[in-house]
GUDRENKOL-445655 format. One record per residue: residue in three letters; x, y, z of N, C-alpha, C in turn. Coordinates in steps of 0.2 Angstrom, whole numbers, plus 5000, padded with zeros to 4 digits. Each point is the difference from the previous one (the first is absolute). Example, Ala and Ser with C-alpha at 12.3 -4.5 7.8 and 13.67 -1.06 7.14 Angstrom:
<sites>
Ala506649725039499650065000500450065000;Ser499850054996500450065001499650055003;
</sites>
This chain:
<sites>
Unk549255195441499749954996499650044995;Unk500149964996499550024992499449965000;Unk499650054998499349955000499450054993;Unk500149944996499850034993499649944999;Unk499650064993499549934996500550014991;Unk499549974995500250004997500350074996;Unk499750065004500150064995500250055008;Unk500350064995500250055005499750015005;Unk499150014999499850055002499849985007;Unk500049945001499949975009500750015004;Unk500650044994500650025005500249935006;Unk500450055006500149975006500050005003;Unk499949935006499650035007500449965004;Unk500150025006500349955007499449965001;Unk500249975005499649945001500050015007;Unk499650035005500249995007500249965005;Unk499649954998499849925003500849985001;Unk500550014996500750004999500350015005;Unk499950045005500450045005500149955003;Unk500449975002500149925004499650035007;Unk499950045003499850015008499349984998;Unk499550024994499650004999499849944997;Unk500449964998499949964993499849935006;Unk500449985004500249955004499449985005;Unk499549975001499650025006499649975000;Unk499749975006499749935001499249984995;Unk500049984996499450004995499249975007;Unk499650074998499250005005499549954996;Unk500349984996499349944999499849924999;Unk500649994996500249935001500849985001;Unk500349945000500650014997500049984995;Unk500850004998500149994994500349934997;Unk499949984996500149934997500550014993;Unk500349954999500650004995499949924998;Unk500349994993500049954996500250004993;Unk500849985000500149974995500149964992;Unk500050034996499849974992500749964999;Unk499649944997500949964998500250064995;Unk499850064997500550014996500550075001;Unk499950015010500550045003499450055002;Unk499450004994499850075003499750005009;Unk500150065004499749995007499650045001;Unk499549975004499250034998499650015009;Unk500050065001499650045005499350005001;Unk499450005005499550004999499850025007;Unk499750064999500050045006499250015001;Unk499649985002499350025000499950045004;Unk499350044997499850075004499349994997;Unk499649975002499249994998499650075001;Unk500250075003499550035000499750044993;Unk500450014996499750004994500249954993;Unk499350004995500149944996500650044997;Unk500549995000500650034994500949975003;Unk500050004993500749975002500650044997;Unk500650015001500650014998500549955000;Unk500250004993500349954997500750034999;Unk500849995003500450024998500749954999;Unk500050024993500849965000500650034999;Unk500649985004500650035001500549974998;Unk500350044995500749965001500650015001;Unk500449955003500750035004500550014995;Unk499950094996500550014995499750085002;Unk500650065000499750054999500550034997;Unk500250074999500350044997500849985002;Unk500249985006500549995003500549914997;Unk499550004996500149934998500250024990;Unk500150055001500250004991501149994999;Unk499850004995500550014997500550044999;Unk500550015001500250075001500250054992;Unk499650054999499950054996499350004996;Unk499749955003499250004998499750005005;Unk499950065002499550015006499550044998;Unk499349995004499450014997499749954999;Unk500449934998499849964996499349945006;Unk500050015002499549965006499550055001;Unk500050065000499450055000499750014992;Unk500449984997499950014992499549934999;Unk500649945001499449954998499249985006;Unk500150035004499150015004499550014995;Unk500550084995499450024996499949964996;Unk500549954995499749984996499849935002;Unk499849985006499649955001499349994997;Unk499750075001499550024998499749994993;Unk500549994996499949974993499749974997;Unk500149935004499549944997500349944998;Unk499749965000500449945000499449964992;Unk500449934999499949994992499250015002;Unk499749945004499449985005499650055000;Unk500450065002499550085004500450044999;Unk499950044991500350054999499950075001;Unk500250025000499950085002499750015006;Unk499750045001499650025006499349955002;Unk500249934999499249965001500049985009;Unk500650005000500049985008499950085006;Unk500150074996499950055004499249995001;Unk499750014992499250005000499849955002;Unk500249945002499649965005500050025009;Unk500550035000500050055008499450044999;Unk500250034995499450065000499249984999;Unk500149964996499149975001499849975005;Unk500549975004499949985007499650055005;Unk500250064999500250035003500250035006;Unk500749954998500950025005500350064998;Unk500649985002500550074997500749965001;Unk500550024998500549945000500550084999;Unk500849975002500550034998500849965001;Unk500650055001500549975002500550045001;Unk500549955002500550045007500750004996;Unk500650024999500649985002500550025005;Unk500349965005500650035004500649984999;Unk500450015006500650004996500249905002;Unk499449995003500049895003499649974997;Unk499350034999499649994996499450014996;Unk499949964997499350044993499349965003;Unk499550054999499449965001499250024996;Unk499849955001499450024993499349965005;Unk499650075000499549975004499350044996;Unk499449955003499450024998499450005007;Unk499650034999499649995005499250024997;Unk499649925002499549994997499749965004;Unk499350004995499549945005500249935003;Unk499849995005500549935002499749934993;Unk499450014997500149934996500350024993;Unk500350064998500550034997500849955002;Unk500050005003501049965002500049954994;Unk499649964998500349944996500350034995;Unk499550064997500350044992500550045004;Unk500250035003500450045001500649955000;Unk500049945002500649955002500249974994;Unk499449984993500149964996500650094996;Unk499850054997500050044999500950045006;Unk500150005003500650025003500649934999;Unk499649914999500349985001500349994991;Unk499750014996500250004994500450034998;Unk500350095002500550035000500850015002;Unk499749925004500650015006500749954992;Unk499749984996500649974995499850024992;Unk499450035001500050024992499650054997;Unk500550055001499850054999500350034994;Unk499750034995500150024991500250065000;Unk500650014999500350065000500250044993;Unk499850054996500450024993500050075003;Unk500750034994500250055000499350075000;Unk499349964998499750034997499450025007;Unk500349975006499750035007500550015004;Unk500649984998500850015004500150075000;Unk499950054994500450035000499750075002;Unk499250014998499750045004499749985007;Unk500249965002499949985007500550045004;Unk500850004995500550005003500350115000;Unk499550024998499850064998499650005006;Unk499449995003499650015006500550005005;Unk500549935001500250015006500550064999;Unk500350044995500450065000499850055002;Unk499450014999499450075001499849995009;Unk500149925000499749995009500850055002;Unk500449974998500550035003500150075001;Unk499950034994499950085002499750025001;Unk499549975001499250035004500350005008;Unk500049935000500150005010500650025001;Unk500649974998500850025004500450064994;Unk500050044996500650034997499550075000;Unk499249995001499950075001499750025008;Unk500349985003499849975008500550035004;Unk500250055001500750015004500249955007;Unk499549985003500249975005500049914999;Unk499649984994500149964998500849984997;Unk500250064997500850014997500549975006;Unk499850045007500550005004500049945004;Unk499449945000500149975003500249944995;Unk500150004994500249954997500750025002;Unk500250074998501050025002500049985007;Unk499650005001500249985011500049924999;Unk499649984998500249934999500549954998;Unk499950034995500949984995500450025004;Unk500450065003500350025004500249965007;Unk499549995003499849945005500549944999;Unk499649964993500049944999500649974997;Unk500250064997500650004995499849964992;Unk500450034995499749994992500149914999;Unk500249955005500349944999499349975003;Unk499750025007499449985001499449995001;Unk499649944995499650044998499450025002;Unk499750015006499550065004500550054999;Unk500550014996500050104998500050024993;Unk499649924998499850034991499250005002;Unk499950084997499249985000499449964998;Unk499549985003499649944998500050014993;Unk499550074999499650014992500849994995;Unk500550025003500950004995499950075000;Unk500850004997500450054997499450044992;Unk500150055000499650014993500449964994;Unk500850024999500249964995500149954999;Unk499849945006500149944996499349965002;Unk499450065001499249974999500050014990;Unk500350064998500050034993500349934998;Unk500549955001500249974997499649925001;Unk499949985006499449945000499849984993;Unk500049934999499649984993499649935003;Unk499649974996499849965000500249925001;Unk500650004999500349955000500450015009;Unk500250065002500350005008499149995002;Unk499550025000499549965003499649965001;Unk500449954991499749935003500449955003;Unk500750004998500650005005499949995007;Unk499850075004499850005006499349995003;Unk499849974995499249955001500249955003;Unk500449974993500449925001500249995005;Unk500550035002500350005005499750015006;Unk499550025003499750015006499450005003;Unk499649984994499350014998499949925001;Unk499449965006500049935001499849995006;Unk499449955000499849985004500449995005;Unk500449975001500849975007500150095001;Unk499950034997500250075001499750075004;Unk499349955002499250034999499849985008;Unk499650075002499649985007499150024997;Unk499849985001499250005000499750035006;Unk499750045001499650025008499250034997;Unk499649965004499550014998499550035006;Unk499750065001499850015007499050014998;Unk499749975002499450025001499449965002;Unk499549994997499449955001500049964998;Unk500549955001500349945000500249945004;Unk499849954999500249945004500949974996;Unk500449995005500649994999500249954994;Unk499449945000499949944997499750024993;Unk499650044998499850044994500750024996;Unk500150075005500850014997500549964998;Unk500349955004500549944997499749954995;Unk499349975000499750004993500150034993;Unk499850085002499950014992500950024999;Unk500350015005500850024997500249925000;Unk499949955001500449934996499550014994;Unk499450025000499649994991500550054995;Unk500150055003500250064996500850004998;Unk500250025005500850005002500349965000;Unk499949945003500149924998500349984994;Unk499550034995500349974993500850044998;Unk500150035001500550065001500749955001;Unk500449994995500649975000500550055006;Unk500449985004500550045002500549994996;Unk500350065001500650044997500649985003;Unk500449954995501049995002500250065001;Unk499950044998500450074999500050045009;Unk499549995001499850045007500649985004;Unk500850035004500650025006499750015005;Unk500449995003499850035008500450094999;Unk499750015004500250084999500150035008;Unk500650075001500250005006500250104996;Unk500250015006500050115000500949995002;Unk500350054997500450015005499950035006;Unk500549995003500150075006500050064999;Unk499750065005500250044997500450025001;Unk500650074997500550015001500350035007;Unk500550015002500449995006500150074999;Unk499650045001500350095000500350025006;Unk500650044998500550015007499750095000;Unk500050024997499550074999499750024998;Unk499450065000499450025000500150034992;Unk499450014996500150034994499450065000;Unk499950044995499450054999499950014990;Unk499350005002499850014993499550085002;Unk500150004995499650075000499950024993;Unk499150024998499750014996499450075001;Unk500350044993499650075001499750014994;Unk499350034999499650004995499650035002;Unk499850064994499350055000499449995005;Unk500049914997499149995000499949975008;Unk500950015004499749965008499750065001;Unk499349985004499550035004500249995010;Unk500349965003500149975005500849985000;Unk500650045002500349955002500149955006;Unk500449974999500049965005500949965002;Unk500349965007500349964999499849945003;Unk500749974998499949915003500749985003;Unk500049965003500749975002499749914999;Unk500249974996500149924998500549985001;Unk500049915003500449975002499849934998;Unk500649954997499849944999500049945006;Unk499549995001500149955008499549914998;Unk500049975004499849945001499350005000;Unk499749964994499149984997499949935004;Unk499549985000499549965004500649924998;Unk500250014994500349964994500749995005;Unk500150065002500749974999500450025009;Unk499650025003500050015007499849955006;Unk500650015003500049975005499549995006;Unk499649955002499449985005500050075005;Unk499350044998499950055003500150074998;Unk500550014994500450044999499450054996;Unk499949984994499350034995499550025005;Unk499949955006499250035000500250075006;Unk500849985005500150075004500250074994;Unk500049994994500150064994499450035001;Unk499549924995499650035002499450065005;Unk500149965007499950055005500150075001;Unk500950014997500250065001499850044997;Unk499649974994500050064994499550035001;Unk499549955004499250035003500150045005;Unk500749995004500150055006499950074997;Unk500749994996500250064997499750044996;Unk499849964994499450004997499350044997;Unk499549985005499349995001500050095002;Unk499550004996499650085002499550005004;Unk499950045005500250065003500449975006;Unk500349945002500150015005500849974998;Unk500249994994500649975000500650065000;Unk500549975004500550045001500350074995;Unk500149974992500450064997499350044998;Unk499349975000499550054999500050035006;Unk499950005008499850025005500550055001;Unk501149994996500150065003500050044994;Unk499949984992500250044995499350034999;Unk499449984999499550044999499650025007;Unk500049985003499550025006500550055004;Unk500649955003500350065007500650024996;Unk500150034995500550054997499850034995;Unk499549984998499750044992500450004995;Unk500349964999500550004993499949964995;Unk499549954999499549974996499550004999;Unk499849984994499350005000499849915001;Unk500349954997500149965001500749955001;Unk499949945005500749975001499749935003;Unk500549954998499849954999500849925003;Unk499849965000500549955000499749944998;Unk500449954993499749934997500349975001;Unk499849924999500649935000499749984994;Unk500149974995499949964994500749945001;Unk499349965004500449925000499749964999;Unk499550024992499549944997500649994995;Unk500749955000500349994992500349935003;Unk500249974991500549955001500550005003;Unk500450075000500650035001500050025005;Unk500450095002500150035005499350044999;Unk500150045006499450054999500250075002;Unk499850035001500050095001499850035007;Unk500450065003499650015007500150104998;Unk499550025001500350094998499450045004;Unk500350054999499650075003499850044995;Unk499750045000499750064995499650075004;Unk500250034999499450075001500150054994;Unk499450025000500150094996499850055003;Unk500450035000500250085005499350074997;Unk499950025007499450064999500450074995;Unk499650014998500350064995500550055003;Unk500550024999500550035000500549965005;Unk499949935002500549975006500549974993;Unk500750035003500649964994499949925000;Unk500149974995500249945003500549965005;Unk500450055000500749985005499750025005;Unk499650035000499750025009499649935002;Unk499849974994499449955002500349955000;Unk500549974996500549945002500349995006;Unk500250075002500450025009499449955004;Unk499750034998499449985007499749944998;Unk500249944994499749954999500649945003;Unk500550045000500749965004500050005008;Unk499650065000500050025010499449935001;Unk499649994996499449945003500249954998;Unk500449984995500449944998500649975008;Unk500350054999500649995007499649985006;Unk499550055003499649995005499949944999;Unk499749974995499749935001500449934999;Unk500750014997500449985001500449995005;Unk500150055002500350005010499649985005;Unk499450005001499550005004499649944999;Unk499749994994499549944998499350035002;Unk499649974999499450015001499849985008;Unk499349994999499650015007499849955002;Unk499749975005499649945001499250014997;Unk499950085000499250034999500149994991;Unk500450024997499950004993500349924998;Unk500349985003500049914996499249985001;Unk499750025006499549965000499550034996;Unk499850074997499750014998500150014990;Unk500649985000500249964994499849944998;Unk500149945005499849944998499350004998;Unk499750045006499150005001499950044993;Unk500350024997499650044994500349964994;Unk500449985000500349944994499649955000;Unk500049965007499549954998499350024998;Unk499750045003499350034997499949994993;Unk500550054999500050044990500149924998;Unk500449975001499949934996499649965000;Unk499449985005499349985001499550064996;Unk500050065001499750044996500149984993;Unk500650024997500349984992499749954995;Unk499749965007499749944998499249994997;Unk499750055002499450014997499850014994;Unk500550014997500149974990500049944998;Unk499649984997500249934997500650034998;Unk500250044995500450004995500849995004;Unk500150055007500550025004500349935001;Unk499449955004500449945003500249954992;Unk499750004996500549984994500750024998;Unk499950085001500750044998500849975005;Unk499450015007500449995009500449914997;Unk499749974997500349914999500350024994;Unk500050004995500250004993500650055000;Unk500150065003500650045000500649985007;Unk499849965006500549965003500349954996;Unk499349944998500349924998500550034995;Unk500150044992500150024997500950035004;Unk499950015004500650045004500349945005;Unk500049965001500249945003499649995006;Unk499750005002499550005008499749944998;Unk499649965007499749954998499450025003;Unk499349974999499550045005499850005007;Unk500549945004500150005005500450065002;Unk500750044997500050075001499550035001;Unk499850014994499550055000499450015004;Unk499549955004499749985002500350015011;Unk500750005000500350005006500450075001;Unk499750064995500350065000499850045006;Unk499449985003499850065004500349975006;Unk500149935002500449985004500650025000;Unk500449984998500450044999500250095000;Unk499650034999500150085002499650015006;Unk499849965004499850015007500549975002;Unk500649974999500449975004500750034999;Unk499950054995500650064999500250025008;Unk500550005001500550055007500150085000;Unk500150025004500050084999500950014999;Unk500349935002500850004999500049984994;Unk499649944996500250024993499650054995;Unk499750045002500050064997500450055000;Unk500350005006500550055002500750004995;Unk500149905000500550004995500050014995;Unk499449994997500050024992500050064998;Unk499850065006500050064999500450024999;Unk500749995004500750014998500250014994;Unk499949954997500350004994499450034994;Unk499450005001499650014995500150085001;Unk500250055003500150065004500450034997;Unk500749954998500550024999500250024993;Unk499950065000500150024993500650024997;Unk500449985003500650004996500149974991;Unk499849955003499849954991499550014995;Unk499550025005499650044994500050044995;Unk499249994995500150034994499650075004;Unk500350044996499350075002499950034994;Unk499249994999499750054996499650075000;Unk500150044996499650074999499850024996;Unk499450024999499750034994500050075003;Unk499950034995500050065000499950074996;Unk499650054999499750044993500650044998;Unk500049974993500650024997499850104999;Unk500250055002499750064998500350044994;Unk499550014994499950014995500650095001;Unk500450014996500150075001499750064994;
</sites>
């Protein structure tokens, strides 16, 4: 996920709150209430009275995976020029009213969706809502903030991914993965050459087209009464015509790999290498009852430091890492992702470290896990998700990056239930195949050495 303001220098950040295991988790203070605008938009309200402040965020269901094919960028690119201003509030009058508040505001783009949030004093929300809700259809774009905007996001690119070696290799892992037809394997921020080529016209195009209240989740988390909320979003948002243009929208599959492939990237300036073994498996989205949260599970098994499987045999009782790991990314529209990683101690060859990342892959594939690690799996999943929750900002991200992904918040809301009612036989299932790396991509970085 990309997460920028209007200029390079705030770069980009992941988001943690995002890790579906952590993201999903039963809300400690109130619940949560929903309510509909005749004009599609669906609006969140999640109180948390211990401080006066609120977090205001709107999403919408369009991200990088939703472009047009050879304009990619162009959903990271128009984030930036949201920022621009509209006829009402030009330039930066709606930043400097966060700022005299004194909030702080930014935004997101992934490859499902975009998000623009601020966080400020709770009797703040009605400007922040009159001011977000004005941009959502009129926003004043000319060549003359287009085009040096469109210079920022080139310099972001080279800053973070073209001079980044492992940033390089996991775009190539990606695409390679996903294949060049699907798009989670075009990068969010795009390709350099056809960010250079974007104009003003392709982003107001995909304004039109997907920019709209029917197209919008509003989640609002803090020192708030529910009924305030739904208030000032009919005064604000309310007036907010909805958009014909706004599709239903849908991912393909991912591809059906009969064989494993390898990417491999070598460069001066790696300090650390590393590998991975990726594979594409079944997202919360698109999996079968049970199936996401027993991934889930497993990746905590395998996972989790110091006591997780490839860490306990690769760094602790073999010495052949410094670090190792195992993830699921099943927060998407689409499919999602299951892999492994470690970086080997100095002088350990890589092939030495893959041998040994295959011997705890099989073991765990032929074997399954334990009754002692599923329960101390659940018991630490559900925790970190009630912990997670101590953000206002977290439990915003936890609802606005599900609904945004198809989830309703009765999922959401019934996640921990359900990973406490995960089986050690479908764990065991899933590991089979999540295991099996035949299909997988594998990648290695690695110091290119200068002669």
């Amino acid at each position: 996920m990309l997460m920028t303001r209007r200029s390079f220098t705030t770069g980009l950040a992941a988001a943690p709150a995002l890790v579906p295991g952590l993201a999903l988790g039963q809300v400690p203070v109130e619940r949560v209430f929903r309510h509909g605008l005749a004009n599609g938009l669906e609006v969140v309200a999640i109180p948390d009275h211990r401080v006066p402040v609120a977090t205001h965020m709107l999403w919408y269901r369009v991200g990088s995976a939703d472009e047009v094919h050879g304009k990619s960028g162009l959903a990271h690119f128009l984030e930036h020029l949201m920022f621009k201003g509209t006829k009402r509030n030009p330039k930066d009058v709606f930043s400097r009213a966060v700022t005299s508040a004194g909030g702080n505001e930014n935004a997101f783009t992934s490859y499902d969706y975009t998000g623009y949030f601020q966080r400020v004093v709770a009797d703040q929300l009605p400007v922040m809502m009159d001011f977000e809700a004005d941009r959502i259809a009129n926003i004043v774009l000319t060549d003359e903030v287009v085009l040096p905007e469109r210079d920022v996001v080139q310099e972001e690119r080279r800053q973070r991914t073209d001079n980044d070696p492992g940033a390089r290799l996991s775009e190539r892992l990606l695409n390679r993965l996903w294949g060049d037809g699907h798009p989670y394997g075009i990068p969010i921020i795009g390709w350099a050459n056809e960010i250079a080529a974007l104009s003003r016209e392709d982003a107001l195009a995909f304004y039109r087209r997907h920019y709209g209240p029917n197209n919008a989740i509003l989640v609002v988390a803090g020192d708030v009464t529910p009924d305030e909320v739904f208030r000032m979003a009919e005064e604000t948002y309310g007036r907010v015509d909805a958009n014909p243009a706004i599709q239903p929208r849908s991912r393909p599959p991912g591809p059906a790999r009969e064989v494993g492939d390898r990417v491999r990237l070598a460069d001066a300036r790696v300090r650390q290498p590393s590998l991975s073994k990726t594979s594409v498996v079944r997202s919360y989205r698109t999996a079968r009852p049970g199936e996401a949260e027993a991934l889930e599970i497993l990746a905590q098994i395998a996972g989790s430091s110091p006591n997780g499987r490839f860490y306990k045999a690769l760094v602790t009782d073999q010495g052949l890492a410094v670090g190792a790991g195992c993830f699921y990314s099943g927060s998407a529209l689409g499919d999602g992702r299951f892999g492994v990683y470690a970086s080997p101690r100095p002088g350990v060859p890589l092939e030495r470290l893959e041998a040994a990342m295959a011997e705890v892959a099989a073991r765990l594939a032929e074997h399954g896990v334990t009754d002692d690690e599923l329960a101390r799996a659940r018991t630490r999943l559900i925790a970190e998700s009630v912990y997670s929750q101590d953000s206002q900002a977290s439990m915003a991200r936890m609802y606005g990056a599900s609904l945004t992904c198809g989830a309703s918040i009765a999922d959401i809301q019934q996640w921990p239930q359900r990973i406490a009612a995960v089986t050690r036989a479908e764990v065991d299932a899933v590991a089979r195949h999540a295991f099996d790396f035949s299909r997988a991509v594998t990648g290695e970085l690695v110091r290119e050495e200068r002669s």
